[in-house]
N, C-alpha and C positions, 0 to 999 in steps of 0.2 A: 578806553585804550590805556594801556602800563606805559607808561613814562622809562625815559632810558635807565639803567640801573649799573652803575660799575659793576664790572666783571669780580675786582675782589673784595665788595660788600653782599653779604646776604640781605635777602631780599622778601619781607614781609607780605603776599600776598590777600588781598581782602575778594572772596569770590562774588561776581555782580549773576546773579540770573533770576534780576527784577523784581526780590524780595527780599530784600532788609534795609537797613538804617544805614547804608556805607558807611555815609559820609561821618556818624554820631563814634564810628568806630574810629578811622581815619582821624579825627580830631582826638579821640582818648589815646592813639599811639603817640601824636602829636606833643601830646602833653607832658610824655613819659623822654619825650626825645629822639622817637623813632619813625622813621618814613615806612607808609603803611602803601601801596598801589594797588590802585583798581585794577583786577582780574577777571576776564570774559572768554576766556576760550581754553580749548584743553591744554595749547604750547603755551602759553600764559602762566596755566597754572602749574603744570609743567615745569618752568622755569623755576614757581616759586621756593625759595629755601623752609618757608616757614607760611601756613595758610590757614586762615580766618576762613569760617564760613557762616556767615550770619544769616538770622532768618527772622522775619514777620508775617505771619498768616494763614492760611491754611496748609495743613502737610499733604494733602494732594496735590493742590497747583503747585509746588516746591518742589516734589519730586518730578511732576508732569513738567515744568521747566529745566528743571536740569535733565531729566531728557532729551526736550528738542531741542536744547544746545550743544549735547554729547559732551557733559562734563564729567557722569558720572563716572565713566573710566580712568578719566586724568586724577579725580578727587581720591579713588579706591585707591590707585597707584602710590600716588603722595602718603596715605596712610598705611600702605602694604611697605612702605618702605621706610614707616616709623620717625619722619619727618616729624617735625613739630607742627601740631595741628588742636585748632581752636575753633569749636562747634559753638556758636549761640544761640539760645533760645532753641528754634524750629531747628536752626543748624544741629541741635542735640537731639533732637525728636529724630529728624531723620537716619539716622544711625542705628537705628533700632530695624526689627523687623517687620513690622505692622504696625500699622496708625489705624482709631478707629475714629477718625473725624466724618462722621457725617460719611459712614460707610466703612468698607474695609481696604486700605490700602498697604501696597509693600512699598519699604524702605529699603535702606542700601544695604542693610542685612552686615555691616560691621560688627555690633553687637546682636545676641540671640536676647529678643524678650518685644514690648509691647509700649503701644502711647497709649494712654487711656485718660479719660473725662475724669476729672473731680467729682465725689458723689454727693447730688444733690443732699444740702440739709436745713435743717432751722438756724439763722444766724450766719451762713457762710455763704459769704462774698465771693461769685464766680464770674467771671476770670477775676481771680487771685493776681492783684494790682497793688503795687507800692512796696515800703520797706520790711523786708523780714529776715532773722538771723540763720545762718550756717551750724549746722556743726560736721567739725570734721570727722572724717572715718578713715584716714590713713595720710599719710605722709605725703603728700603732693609738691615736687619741685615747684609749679606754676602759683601753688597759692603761700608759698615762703613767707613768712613775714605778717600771713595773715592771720591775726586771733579766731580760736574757734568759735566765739560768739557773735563774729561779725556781721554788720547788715549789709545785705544787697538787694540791688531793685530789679524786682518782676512783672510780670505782664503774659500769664496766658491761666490756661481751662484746661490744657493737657499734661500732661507727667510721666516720665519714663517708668518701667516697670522691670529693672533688665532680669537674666534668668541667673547671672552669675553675680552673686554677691561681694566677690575680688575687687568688681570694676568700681562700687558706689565708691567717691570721694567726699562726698557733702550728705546731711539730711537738710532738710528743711520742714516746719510742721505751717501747715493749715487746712483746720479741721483734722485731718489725719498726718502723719509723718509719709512725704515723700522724696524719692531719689532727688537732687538738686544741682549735682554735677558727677560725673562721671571720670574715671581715667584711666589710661593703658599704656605705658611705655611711653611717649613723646606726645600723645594727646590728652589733648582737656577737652571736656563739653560743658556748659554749664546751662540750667535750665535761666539762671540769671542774666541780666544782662552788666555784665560790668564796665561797659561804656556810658555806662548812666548810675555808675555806684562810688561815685566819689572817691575818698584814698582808697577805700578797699579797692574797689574795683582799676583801680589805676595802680594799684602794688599788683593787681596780677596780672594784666598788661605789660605794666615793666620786666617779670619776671617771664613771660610770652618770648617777649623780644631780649632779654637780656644778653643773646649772645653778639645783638649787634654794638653794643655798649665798649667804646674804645677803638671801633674801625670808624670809617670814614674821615673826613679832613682834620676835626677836631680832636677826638677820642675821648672827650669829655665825658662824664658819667653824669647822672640828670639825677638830681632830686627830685621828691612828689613836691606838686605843689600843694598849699595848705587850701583846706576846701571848709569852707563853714558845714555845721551840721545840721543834716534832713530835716 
């Protein structure tokens, strides 16, 4: 359930339909300064000013969940209307058109292109887990501040494949070079998850939420805090 929100604060949305880390999320907004709420239903999401959509697990059941909840219309809307939106992990996968986990499934078809398996080889680590560097491919408000060598933390077997080369924001390499975050106007995807990537990933969290920075009681601005290294 969303907790009350004043009327003239925006409001950070985290979407729940029983696949992801909320809470791991909810604590890195925490950290940056910002109140993040749990969101379960379309008017929920609806509501939200600015929407997280996290993900762990198969991209079938992900979709087949936001199905039986009827989220995927309020989720398209939020994004048809260029709101600030933040896909992680699975949340990135599903934005695509086709997932081939363990069969062929359709996605929400925001982006035109594909999920696809890492290809088995000698020496390579699948699911592709732990620390690995970025580089950037174009100018991203969300990732401000972040150097293009930066490391952030991963956890999957799949990899977007999109069909327009405008959208890639990151590469990232193992074994092969693949897409790593994604962006269009007011959204971010990242195949990373930056609620478990230390300053980096909390510099782009703060830069997520940066427009709430200054409203509410305080109006305080939040420095990162210092994180020891990986």
């Amino acid at each position: 359930m969303i907790d009350k929100v004043a009327k003239d604060s925006e409001m950070i949305g985290i979407v729940d339909y029983g696949m992801g880390n909320l809470r791991s999320v909810q604590k890195g907004f925490e950290k940056v300064g910002s109140t993040a709420h749990i969101v379960s239903t379309p008017a929920e999401i609806a509501a939200a000013d600015r929407l997280v959509l996290p993900g762990v697990g198969a991209f079938r059941d992900a979709i087949s969940e936001l199905k039986r909840l009827d989220l995927i219309p309020a989720l398209k809307e939020h994004i048809a209307a260029d709101k600030p939106f933040l896909g992680i992990c699975l949340g990135l996968q599903m934005l695509f058109d086709v997932g081939y986990e363990d069969g062929e499934y359709q996605g929400l078809g925001i982006f035109r292109g594909s999920v696809r398996r890492f290809a088995s080889r000698e020496g390579l680590k699948i699911p592709h887990m732990g620390w690995n560097t970025i580089e950037l491919k174009k100018a991203v408000p969300q990732l401000t501040g972040i150097p293009s060598d930066a490391t952030f933390y991963f956890v999957h077997s799949y990899f977007v494949v999109p069909e327009d080369p405008s959208i890639i924001a990151t590469t990232t390499t193992h074994g092969e070079s693949f897409v790593s975050s994604v962006s269009r106007g007011n959204l971010l995807a990242t195949q990373f998850h930056p609620e478990k990537s230390q300053n980096a990933g909390l510099r782009l969290l703060k830069n997520f939420a940066r427009s709430m920075e200054g409203q509410g009681s305080t109006g305080n601005s939040h420095e990162l805090p210092v994180v020891s290294a990986q």
